[in-house]
DSSP file (Angstrom, degrees, kcal/mol; ACC not computed):
  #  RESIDUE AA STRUCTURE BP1 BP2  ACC     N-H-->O    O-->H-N    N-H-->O    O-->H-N    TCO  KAPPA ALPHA  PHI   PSI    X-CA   Y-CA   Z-CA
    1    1 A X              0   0    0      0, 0.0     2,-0.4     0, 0.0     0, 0.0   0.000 360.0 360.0 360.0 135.2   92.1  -34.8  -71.7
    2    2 A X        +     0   0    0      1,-0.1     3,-0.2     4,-0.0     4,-0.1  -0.930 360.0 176.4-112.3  99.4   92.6  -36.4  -74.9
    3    3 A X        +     0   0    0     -2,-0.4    -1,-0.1     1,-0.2     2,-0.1   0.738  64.2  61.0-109.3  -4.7   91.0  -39.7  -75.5
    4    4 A X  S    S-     0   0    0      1,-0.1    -1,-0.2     0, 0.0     0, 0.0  -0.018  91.0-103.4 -93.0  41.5   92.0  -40.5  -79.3
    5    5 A X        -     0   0    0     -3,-0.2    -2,-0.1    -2,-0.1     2,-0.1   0.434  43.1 -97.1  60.0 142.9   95.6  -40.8  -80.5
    6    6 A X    >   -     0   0    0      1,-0.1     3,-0.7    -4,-0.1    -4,-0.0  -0.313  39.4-117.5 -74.9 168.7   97.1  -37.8  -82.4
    7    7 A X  T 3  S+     0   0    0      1,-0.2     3,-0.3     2,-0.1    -1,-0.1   0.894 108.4  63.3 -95.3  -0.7   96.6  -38.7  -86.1
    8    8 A X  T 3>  +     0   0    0      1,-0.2     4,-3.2     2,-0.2     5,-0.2   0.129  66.8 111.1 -78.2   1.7  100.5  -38.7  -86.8
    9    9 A X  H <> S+     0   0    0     -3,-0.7     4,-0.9     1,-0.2    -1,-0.2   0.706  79.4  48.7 -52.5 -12.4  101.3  -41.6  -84.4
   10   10 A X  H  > S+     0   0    0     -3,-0.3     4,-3.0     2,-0.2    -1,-0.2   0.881 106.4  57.9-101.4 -27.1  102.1  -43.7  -87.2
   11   11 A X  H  > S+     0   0    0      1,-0.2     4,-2.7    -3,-0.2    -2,-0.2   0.962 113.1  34.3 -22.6 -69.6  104.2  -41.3  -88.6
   12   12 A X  H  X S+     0   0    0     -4,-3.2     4,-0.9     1,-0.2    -1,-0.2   0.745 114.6  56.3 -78.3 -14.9  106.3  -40.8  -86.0
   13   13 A X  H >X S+     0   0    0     -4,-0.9     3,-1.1    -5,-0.2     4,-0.7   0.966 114.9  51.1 -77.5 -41.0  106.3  -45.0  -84.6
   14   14 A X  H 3X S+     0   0    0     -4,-3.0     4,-1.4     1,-0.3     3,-0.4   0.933 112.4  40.1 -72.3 -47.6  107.4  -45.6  -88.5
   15   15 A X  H 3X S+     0   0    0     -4,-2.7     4,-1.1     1,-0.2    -1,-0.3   0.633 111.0  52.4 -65.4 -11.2  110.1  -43.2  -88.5
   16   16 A X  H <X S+     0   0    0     -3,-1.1     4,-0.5    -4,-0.9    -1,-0.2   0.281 115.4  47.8 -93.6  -7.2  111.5  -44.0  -84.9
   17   17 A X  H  X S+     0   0    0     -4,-0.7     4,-0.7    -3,-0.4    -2,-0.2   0.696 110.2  55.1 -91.8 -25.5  111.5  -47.9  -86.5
   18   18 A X  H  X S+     0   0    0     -4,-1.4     4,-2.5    -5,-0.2    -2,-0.2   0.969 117.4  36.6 -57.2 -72.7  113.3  -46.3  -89.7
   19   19 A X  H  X S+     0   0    0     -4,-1.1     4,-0.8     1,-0.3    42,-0.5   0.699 112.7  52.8 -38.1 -46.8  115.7  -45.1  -87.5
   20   20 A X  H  X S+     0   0    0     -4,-0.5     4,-0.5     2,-0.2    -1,-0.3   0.663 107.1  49.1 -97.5 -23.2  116.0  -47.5  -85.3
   21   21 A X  H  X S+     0   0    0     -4,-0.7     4,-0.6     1,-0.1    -2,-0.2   0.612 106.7  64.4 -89.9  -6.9  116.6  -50.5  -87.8
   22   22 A X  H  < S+     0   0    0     -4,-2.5    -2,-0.2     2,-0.2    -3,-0.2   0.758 104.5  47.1 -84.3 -28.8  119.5  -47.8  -89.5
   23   23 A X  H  X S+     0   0    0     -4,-0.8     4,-1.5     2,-0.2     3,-0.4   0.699 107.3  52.3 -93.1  -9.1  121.6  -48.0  -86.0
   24   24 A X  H  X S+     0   0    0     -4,-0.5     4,-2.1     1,-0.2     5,-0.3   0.860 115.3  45.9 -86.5 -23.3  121.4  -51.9  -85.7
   25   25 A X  H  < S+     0   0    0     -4,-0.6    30,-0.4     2,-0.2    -1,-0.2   0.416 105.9  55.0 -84.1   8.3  122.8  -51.7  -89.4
   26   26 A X  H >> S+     0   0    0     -3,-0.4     4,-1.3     2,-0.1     3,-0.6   0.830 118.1  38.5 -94.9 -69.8  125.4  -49.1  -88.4
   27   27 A X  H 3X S+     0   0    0     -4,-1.5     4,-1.2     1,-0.3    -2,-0.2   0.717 114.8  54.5 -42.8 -43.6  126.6  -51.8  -85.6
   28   28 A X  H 3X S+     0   0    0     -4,-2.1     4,-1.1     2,-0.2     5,-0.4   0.971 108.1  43.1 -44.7 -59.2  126.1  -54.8  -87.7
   29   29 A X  H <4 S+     0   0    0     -3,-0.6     4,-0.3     1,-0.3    44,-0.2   0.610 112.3  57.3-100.8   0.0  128.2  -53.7  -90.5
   30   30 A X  H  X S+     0   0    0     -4,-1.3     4,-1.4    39,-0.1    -1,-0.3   0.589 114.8  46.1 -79.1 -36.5  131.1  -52.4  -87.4
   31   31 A X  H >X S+     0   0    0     -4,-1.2     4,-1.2    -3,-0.2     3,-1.2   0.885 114.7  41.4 -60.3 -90.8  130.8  -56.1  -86.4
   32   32 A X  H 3X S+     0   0    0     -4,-1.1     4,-0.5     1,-0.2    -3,-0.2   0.813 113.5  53.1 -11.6 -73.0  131.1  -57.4  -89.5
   33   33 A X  H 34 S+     0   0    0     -5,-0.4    43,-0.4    -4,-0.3    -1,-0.2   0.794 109.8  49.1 -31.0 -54.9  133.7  -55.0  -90.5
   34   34 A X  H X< S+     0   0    0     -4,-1.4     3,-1.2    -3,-1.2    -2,-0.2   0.996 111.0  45.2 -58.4 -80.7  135.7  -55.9  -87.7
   35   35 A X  H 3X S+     0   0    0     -4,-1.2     4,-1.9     1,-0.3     3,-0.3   0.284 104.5  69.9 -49.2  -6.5  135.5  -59.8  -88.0
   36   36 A X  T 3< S+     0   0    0     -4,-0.5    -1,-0.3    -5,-0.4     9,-0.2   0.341  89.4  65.2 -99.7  10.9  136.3  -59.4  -92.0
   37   37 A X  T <4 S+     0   0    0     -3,-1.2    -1,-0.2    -5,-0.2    -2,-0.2   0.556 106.6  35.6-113.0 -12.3  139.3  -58.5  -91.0
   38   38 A X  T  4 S-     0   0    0      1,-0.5     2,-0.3    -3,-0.3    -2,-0.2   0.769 127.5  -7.1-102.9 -37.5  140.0  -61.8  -89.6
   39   39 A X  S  < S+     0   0    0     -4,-1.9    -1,-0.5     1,-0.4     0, 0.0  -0.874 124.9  28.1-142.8 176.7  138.4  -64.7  -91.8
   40   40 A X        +     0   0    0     -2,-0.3     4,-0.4     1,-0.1    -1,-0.4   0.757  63.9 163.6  52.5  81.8  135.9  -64.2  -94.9
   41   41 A X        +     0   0    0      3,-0.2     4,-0.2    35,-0.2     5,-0.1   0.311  68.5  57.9 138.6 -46.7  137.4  -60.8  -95.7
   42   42 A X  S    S+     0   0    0      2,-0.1     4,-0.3     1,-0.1    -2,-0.1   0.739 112.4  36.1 -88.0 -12.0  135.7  -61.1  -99.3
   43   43 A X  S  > S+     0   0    0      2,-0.1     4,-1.6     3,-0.1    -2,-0.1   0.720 122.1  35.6-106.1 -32.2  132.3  -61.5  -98.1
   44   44 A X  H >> S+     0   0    0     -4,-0.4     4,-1.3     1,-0.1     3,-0.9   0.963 104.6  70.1 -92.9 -29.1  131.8  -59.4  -95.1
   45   45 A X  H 34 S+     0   0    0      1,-0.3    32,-0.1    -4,-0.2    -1,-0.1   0.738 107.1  38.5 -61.8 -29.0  134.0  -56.6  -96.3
   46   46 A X  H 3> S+     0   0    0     -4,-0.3     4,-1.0     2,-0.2    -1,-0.3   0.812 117.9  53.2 -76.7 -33.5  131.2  -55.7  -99.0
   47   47 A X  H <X S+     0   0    0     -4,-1.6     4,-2.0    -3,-0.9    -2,-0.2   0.862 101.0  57.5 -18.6 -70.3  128.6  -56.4  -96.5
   48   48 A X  H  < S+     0   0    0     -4,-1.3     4,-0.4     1,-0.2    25,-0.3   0.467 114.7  36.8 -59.0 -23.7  130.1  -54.2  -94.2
   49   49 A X  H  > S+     0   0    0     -5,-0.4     4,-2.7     3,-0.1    -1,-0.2   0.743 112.1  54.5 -97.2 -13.5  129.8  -51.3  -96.8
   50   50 A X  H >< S+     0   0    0     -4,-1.0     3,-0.7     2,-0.2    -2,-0.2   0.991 109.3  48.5 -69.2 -80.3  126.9  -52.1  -98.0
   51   51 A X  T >X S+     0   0    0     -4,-2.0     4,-3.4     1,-0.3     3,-0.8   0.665 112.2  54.2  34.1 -60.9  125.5  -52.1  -94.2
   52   52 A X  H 3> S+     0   0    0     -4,-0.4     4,-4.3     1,-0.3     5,-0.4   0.960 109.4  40.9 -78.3 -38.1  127.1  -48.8  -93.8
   53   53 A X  H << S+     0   0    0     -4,-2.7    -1,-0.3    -3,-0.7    -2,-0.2   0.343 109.6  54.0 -93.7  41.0  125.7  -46.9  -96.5
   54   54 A X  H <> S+     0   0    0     -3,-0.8     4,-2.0   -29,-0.2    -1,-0.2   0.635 109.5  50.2-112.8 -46.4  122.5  -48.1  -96.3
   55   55 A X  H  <>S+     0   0    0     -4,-3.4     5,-1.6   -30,-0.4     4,-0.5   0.924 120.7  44.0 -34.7 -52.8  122.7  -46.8  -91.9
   56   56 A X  T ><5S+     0   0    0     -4,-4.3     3,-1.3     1,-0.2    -1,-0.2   0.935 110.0  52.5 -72.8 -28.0  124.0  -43.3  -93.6
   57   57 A X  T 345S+     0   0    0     -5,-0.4    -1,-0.2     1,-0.3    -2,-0.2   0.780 115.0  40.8 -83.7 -38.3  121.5  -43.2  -96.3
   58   58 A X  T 3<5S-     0   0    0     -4,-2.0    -1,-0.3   -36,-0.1    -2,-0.2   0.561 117.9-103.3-106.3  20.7  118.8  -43.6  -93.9
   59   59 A X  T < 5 -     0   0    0     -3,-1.3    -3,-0.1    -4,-0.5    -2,-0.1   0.957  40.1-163.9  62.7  66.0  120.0  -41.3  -91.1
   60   60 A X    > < -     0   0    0     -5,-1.6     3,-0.6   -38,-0.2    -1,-0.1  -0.345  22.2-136.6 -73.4 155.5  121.3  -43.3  -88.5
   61   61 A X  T 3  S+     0   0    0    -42,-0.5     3,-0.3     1,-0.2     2,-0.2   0.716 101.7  59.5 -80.1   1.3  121.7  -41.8  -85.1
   62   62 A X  T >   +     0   0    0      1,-0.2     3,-1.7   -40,-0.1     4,-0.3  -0.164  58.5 158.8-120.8  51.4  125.2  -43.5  -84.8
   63   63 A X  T X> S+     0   0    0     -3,-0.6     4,-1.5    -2,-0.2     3,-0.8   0.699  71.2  66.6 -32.2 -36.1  127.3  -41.9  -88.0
   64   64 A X  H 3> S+     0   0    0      1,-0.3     4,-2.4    -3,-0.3    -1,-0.2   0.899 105.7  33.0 -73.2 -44.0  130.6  -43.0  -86.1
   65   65 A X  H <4 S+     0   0    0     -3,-1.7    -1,-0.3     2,-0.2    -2,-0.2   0.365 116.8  54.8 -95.9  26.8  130.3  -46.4  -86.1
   66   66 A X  H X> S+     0   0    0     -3,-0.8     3,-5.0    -4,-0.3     4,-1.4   0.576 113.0  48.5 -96.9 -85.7  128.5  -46.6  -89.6
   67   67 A X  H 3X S+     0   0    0     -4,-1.5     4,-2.9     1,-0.2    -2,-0.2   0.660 113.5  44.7 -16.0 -62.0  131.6  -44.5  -90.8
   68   68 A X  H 3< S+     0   0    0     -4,-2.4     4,-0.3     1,-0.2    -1,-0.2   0.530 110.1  52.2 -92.1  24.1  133.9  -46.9  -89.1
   69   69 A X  H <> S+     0   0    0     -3,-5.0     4,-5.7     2,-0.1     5,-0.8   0.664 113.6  52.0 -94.0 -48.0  132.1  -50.3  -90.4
   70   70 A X  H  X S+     0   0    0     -4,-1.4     4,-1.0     2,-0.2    -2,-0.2   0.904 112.0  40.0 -55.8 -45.5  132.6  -48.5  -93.7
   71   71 A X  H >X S+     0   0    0     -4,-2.9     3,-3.7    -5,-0.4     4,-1.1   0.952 113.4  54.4 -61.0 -91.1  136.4  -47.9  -93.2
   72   72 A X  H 3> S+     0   0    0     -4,-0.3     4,-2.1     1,-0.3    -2,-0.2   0.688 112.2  44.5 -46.4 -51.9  136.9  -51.4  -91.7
   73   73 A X  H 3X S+     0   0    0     -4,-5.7     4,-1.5   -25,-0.3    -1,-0.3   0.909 111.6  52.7 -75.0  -6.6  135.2  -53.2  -95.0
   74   74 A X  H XX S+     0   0    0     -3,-3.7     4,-2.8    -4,-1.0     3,-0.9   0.970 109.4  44.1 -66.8 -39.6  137.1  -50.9  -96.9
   75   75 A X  H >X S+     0   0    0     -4,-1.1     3,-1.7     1,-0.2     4,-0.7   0.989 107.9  67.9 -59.2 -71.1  140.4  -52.3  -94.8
   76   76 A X  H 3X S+     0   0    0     -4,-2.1     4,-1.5   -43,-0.4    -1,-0.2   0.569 107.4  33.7  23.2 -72.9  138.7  -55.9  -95.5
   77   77 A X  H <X S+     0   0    0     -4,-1.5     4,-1.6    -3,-0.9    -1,-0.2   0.820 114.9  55.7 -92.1 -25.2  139.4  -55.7  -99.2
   78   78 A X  H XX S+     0   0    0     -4,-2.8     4,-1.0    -3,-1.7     3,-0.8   0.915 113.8  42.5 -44.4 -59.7  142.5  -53.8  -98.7
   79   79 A X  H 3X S+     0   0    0     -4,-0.7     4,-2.8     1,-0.2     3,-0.3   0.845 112.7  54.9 -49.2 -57.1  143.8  -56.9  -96.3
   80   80 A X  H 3< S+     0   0    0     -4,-1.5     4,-0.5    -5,-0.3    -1,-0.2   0.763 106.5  48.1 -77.9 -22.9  142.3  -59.1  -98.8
   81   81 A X  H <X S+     0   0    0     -4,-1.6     4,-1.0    -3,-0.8    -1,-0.2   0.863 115.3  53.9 -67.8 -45.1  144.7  -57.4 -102.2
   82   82 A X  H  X S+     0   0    0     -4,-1.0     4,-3.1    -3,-0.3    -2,-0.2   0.958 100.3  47.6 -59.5 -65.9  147.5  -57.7 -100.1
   83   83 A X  H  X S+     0   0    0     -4,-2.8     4,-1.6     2,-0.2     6,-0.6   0.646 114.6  51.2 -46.4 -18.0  147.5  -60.9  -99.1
   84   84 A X  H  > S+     0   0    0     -4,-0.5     4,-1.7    -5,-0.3    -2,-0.2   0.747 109.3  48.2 -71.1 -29.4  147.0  -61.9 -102.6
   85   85 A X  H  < S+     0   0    0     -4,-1.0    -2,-0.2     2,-0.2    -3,-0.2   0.961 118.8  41.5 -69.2 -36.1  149.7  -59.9 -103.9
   86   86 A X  H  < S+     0   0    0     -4,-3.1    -2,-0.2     1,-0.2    -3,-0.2   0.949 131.0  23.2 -80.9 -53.0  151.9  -61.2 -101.3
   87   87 A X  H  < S-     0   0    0     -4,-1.6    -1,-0.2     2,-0.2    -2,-0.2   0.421  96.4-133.5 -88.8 -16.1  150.8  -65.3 -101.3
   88   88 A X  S  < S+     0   0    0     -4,-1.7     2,-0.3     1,-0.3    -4,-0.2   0.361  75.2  99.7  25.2  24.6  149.4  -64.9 -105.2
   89   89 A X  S    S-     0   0    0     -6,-0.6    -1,-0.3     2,-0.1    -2,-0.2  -0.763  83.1-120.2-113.2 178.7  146.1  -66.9 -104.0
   90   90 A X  S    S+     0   0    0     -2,-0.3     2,-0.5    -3,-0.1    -6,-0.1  -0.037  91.2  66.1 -82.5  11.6  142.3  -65.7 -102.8
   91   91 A X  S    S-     0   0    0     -8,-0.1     2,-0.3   -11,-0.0    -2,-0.1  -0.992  88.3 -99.3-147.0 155.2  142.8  -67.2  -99.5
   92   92 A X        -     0   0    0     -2,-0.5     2,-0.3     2,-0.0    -2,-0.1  -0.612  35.0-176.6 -78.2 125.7  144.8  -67.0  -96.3
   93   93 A X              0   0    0     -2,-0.3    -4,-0.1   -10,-0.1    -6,-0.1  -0.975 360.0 360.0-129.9 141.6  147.6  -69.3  -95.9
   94   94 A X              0   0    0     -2,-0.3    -2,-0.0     0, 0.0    -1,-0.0  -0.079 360.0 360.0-140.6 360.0  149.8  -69.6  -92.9
């Protein structure tokens, strides 16, 4: 029987917090990603990579949707060059 805490408990609660704030930023920046694809296209789409490599960088458990926040802000800006080329403005017009 053990009655003091091991002395690496903080270790490991800080790195399971690490961790665990890198997969709400893999999901965020899939949210994001997603929804930049429909209005504000120049502001979340950099978000949304930003987001993502900050989730890979810190070794999120959920690579798949940090990968596809990353691909989606990338689509973003893509969406957002196109529609310029095609309308010649910064903004969506209908």
């Amino acid at each position: 029987m053990q009655l003091t805490a091991p002395a690496d408990t903080t270790a490991t609660a800080a790195r399971r917090t690490g961790v665990r704030d890198a997969d709400g930023m893999a999901v965020a920046s899939f949210i994001l990603g997603l929804l930049g694809l429909l209005v504000l296209n120049l502001f979340l789409g950099p978000v949304a990579i930003a987001l993502a490599a900050a989730a890979l960088w810190r070794g999120t458990a959920r690579r798949g949707r940090a990968f596809l926040g990353l691909a989606l802000g990338v689509a973003d800006l893509l969406v957002l060059v196109a529609v310029m080329q095609l309308d010649s403005t910064v903004s969506w017009s209908f």
